[in-house]
C-alpha positions in Angstrom: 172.6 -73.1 6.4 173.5 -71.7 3.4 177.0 -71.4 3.8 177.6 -74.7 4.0 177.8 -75.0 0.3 180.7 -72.6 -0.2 182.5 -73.0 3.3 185.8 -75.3 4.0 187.9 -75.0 6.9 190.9 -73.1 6.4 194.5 -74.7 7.1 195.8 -74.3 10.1 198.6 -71.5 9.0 195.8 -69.3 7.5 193.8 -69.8 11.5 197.1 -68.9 13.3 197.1 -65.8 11.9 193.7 -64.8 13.6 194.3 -65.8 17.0 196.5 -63.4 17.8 195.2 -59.8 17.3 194.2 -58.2 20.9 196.4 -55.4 21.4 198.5 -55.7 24.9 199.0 -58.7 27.1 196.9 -61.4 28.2 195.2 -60.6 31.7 194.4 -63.4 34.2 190.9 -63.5 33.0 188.9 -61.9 30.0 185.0 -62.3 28.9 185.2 -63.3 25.7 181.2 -64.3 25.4 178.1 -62.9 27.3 179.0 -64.9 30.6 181.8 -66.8 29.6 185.4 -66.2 30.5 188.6 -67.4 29.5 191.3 -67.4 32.9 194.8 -68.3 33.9 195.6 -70.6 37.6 195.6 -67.1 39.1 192.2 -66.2 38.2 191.1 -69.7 38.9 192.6 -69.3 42.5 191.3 -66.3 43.3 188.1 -67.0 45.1 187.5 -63.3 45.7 187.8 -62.4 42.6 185.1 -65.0 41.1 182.6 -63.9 43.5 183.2 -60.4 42.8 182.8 -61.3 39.3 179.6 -63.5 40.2 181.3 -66.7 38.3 179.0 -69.5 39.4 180.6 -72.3 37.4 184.2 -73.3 36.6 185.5 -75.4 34.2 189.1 -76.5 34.7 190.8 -77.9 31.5 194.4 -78.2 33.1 192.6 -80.4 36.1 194.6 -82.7 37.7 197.6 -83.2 40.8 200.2 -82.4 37.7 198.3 -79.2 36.4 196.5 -77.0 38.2 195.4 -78.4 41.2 191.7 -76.8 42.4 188.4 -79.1 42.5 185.4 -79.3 44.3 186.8 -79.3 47.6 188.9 -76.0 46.8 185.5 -74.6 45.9 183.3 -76.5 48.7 183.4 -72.7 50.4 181.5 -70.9 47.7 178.1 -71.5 45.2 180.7 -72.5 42.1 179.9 -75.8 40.4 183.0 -77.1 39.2 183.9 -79.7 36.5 187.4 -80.6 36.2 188.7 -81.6 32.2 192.7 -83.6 32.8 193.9 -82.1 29.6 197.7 -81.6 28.6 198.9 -78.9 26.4 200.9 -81.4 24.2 200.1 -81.5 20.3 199.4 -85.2 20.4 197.0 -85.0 23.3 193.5 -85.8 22.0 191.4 -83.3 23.5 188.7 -83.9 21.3 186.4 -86.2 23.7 186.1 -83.5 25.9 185.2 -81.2 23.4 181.1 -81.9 24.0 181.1 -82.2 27.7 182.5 -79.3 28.5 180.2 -77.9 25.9 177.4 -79.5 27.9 179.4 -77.5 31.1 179.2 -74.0 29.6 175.6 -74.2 27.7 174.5 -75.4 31.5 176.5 -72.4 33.4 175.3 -69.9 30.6 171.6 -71.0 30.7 170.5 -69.2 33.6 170.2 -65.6 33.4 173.0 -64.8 35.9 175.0 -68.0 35.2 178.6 -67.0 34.5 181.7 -69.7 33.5 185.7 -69.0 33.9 187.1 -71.9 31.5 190.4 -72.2 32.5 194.3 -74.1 32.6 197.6 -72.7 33.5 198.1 -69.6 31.0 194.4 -69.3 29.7 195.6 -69.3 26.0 195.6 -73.4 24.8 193.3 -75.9 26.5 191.0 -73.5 28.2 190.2 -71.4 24.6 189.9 -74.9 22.7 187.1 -75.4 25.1 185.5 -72.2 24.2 186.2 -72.5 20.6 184.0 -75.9 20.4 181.9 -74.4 22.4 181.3 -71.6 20.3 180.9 -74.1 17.3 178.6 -76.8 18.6 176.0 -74.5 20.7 176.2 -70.9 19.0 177.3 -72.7 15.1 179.7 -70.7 14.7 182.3 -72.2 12.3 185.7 -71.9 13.3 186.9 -68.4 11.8 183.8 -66.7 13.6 184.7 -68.3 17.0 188.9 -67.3 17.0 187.3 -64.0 16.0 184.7 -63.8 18.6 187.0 -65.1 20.9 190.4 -62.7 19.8 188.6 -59.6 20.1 188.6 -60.3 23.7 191.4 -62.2 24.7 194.8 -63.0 23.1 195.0 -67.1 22.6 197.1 -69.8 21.4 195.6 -73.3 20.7 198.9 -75.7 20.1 199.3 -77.3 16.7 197.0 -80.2 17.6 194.1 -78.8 18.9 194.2 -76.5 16.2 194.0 -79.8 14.1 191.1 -81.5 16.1 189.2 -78.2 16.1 189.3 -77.8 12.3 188.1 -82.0 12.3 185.1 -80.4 14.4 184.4 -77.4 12.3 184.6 -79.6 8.9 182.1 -82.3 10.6 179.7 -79.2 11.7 179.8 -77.1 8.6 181.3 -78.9 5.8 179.3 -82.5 5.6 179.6 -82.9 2.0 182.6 -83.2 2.6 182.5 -87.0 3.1 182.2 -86.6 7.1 
């Protein structure tokens, strides 16, 4: 890749500024890539509404009895294959670990022709479009500017301070590894 000689990751205040550039609010749930949607608790709950939409996977990022509380068994009633990530929207939560399984979650759900993914936590705005932004950047190669882009056009979202900061670790160890990482 060719632009990995002139690349860097941009500082955080220079990304912020991207993230936010859909006109209007934030719905419950968006497509922000062929097949892959970013969703709020409401969307997740809304069983109807996913098989409407054909969603045959769902990845939780806010999973857990303190966050939002859905699972396998809340699904056990429909096709969705569900994988649960027990992430909290704090700056100093390390989501990073769980930035290549779920990657694993969403290149599975997408391979199939009509495989569809909502990636989702509380507000659909932190956690769920960190997901999608590593995503974006391990499978597609997108570096980080192209995925808040890809992603912004679409949907309005707000990764906190720290997962801004573990995304741009990620971007500089995909695209920038002359750069000592």
């Amino acid at each position: 890749m060719s632009r990995n000689d002139t690349y860097e990751t941009p500082p955080a205040s220079e990304l912020q500024r991207l993230l936010w550039v859909k006109a209007g609010t934030s719905g419950h749930l968006d497509e922000v890539h062929p097949g892959i949607y970013i969703g709020d608790m409401y969307a997740a709950k809304d069983k109807r509404l996913l098989q409407s939409l054909k969603i045959t996977h769902v990845l939780n990022a806010a999973h857990g009895k303190f966050n939002v509380n859905t699972g396998a068994v809340f699904y056990r009633d429909t096709r969705i294959t569900y994988h649960g990530v027990e992430a909290f929207d704090m700056p100093g939560f390390d989501l990073s670990p769980f930035f290549y399984s779920a990657a694993g979650f969403i290149r599975t759900a997408t391979s199939s022709l009509a495989g569809k993914v909502l990636v989702h936590c509380a507000m659909g705005l932190s956690r769920s479009s960190s997901l999608v932004l590593a995503y974006l950047m391990i499978h597609e190669k997108m570096t980080l500017v192209e995925a808040i882009k890809a992603i912004a056009q679409h949907r309005n979202i707000c990764p906190n301070h720290g997962f801004i900061e573990q995304l741009r670790e990620l971007d500089r160890s995909l695209h920038c590894p002359s750069k000592g990482h």
